[in-house]
C-alpha angles and dihedrals in degrees: 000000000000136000113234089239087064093058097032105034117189101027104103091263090133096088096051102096099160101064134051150171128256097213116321104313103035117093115189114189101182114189101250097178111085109236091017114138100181137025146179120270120200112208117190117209117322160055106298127183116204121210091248081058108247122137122224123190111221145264099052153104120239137178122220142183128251131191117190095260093058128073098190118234126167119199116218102236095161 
């Protein structure tokens, strides 16, 4: 497990504590608040691909929904 700031050093990445990296191209964003059904993701630069296959294009904060079955992840693929 990473921190962003680990992999984008410098972007102010370093705040963000509810969300890492798995290696350099896995990004994890667990809900942390109990009852929340949605949350902001922050994406660095980038082409990433979610688990409920949507495709976001990086840097930028997102919000996204999430029901109680999923545990949201995005794969770098650009």
């Amino acid at each position: 497990m990473r921190s962003l700031e680990y992999e984008y050093p410098h972007q102010g990445y370093e705040i963000i504590k509810n969300q890492f990296l798995l290696g350099d191209s896995i990004l994890v964003a667990p809900v942390t608040q109990k009852g929340a059904r949605s949350r902001e993701v922050t994406f660095p630069a980038g082409e990433w691909k979610g688990d409920d296959n949507s495709t976001v294009i990086g840097p930028k904060t997102l919000s996204i929904s999430v029901p109680l079955n999923r545990l949201p992840w995005y794969r770098k693929i650009k």
